[in-house]
C-alpha positions as CSV (number, residue, x, y, z in Angstrom):
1,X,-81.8,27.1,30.7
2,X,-84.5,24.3,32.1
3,X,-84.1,20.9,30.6
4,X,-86.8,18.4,31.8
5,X,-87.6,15.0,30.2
6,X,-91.4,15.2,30.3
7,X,-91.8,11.4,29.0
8,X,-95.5,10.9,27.7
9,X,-96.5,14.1,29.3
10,X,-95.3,17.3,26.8
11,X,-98.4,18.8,26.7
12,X,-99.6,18.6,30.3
13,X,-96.1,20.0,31.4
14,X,-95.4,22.8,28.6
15,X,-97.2,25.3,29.8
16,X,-96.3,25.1,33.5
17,X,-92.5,24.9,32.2
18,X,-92.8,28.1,30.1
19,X,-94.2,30.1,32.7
20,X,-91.6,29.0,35.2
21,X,-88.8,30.2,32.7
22,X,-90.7,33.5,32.3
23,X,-91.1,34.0,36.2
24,X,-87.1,33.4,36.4
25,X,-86.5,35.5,33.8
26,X,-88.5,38.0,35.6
27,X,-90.3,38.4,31.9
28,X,-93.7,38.9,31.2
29,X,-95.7,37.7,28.2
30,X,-96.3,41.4,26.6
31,X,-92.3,41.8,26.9
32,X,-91.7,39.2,24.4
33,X,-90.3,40.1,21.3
34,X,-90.3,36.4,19.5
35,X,-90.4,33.1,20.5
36,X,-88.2,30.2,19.7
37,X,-88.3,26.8,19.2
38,X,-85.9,23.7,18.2
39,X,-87.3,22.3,15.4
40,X,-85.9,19.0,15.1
41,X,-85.2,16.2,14.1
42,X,-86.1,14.7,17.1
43,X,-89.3,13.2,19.1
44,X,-92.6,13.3,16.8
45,X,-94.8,14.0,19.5
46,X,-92.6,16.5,21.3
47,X,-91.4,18.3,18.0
48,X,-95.8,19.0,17.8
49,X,-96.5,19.8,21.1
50,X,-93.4,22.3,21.6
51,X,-94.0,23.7,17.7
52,X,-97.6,24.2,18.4
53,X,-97.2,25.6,21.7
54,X,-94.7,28.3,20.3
55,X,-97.1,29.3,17.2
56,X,-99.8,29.7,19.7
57,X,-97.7,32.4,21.7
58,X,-96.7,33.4,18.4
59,X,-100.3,34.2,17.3
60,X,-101.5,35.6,20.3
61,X,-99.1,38.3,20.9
62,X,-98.6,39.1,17.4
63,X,-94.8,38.4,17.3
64,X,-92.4,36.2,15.0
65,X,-91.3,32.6,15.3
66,X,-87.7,31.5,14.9
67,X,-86.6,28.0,14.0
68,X,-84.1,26.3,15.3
69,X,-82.3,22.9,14.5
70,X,-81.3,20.2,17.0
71,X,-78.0,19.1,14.3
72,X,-77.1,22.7,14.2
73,X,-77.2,23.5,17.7
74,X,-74.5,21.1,18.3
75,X,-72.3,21.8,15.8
76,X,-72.2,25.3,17.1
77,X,-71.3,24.0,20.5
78,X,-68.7,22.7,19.3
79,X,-65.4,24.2,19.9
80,X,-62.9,23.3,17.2
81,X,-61.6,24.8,14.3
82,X,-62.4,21.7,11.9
83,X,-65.1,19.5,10.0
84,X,-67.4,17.6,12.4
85,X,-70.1,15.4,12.0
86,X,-73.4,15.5,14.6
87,X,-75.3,12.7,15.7
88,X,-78.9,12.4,17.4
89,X,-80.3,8.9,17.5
90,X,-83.0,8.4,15.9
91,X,-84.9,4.8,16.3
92,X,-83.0,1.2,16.7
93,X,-79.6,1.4,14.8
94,X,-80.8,5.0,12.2
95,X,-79.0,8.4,13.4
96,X,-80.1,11.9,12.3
97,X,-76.4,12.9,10.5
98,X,-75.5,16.3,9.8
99,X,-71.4,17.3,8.9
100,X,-70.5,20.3,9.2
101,X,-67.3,22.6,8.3
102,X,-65.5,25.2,10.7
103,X,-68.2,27.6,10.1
104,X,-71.2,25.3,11.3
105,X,-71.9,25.1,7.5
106,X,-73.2,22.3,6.2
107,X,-71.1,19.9,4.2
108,X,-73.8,17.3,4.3
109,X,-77.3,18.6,5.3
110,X,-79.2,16.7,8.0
111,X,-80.0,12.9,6.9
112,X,-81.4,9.7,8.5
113,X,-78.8,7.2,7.9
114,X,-79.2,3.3,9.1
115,X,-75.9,2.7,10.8
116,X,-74.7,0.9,7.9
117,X,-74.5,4.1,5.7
118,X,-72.9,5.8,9.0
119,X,-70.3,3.7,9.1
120,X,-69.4,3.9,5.3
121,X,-69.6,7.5,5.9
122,X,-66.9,7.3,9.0
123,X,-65.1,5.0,7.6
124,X,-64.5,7.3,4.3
125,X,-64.0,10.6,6.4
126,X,-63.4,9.7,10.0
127,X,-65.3,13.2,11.1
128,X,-64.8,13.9,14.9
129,X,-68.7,12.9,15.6
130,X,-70.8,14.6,19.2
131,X,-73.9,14.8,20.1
132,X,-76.3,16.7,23.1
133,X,-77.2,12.9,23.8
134,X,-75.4,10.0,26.2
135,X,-71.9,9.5,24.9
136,X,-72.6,6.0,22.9
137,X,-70.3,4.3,19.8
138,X,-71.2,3.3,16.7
139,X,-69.0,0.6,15.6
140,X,-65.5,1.9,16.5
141,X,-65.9,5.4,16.5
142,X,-67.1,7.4,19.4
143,X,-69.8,9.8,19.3
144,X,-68.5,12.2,22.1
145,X,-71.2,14.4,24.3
146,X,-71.3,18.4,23.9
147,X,-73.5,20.0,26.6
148,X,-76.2,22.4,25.2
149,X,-74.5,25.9,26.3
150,X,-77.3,28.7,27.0
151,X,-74.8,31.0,25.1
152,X,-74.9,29.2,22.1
153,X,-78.7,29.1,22.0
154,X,-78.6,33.0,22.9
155,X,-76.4,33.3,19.5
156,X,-78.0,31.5,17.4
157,X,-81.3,33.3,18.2
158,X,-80.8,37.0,18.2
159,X,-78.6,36.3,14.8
160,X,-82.2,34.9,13.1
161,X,-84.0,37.8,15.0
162,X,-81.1,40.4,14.0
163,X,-81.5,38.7,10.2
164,X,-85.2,38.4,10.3
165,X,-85.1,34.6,9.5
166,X,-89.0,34.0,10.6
167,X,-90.8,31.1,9.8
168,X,-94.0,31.3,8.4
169,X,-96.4,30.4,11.2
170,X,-99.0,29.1,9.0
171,X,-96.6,26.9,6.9
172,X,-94.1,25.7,9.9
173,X,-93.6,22.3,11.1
174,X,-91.5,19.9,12.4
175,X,-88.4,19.2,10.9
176,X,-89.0,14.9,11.6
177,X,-86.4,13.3,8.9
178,X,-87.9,10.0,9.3
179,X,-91.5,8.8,8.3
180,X,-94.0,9.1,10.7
181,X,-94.9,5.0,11.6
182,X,-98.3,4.9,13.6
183,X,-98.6,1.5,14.8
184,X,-102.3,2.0,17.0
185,X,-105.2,3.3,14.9
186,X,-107.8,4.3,17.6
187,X,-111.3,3.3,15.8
188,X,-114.5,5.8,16.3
């Protein structure tokens, strides 16, 4: 598993980055049997640079896409046998929420909640909370950090490909939970 933080530059650094992973994987385009991307919530402009990226493959060599969600990646890194809550930030004091049971089900599908809400929420249920980002606090409770696991990832991907839970490439896209704000508007 690569991780970079490509800042401003997703789309310059995409393509270079997936064809790294395929020369350590020793794979070659034709080999691939589906391609998968996290869908979200997360970063706008990365969610449509990643999304299209993977459709494109997708079209080209004929093969299925398979959708995956940030919130539920987490809670299946979790290791405990008990309701959790998951936490990405989102912008200045709003978190993408999901809460899951022991199974990774959801309890409360993913929501943007203004940190108000969250800490009614926490302060009703007091749900062990984690995240894939820095450990941080909201209010008194702490958000603790799970590291993305390549196994969990693994999982969670042939199950959809074993299943046959494709996304329809011509109706896919980014799972945002927030409004899109565009604060520039470039004039012709």
């Amino acid at each position: 598993m690569i991780r970079q933080d490509s800042g401003i530059n997703h789309a310059s650094q995409i393509i270079p980055l997936l064809n790294t992973i395929m020369e350590q994987a020793a794979c070659k385009p034709e080999e691939l049997d589906a391609v998968s991307v996290l869908n979200g919530p997360g970063s706008y402009t990365g969610l449509r640079i990643a999304l299209s990226a993977a459709k494109g493959i997708c079209l080209h060599r004929n093969i299925p896409l398979i959708l995956l969600s940030n919130l539920d990646l987490i809670s299946h890194a979790v290791c405990m046998n008990a309701e959790h809550m998951v936490l990405l930030k989102a912008r200045m004091q709003e978190y993408f929420v999901g809460i899951y049971n022991q199974e990774h089900q959801h309890i409360l599908k993913p929501v943007l909640m203004d940190e108000l809400e969250l800490l009614d929420c926490l302060s009703q249920h007091s749900y062990p909370c984690f995240t894939n980002q820095e450990e941080f606090q909201v209010g008194p409770y702490q958000v603790q950090r799970i590291h993305d696991k390549p196994e969990t990832i693994q999982h969670l991907v042939l199950r959809a490909f074993d299943q046959k839970e494709f996304a329809d490439l011509g109706q896919s896209e980014p799972f945002y939970l927030k409004k899109v704000y565009i604060n520039k508007i470039n004039k012709l």
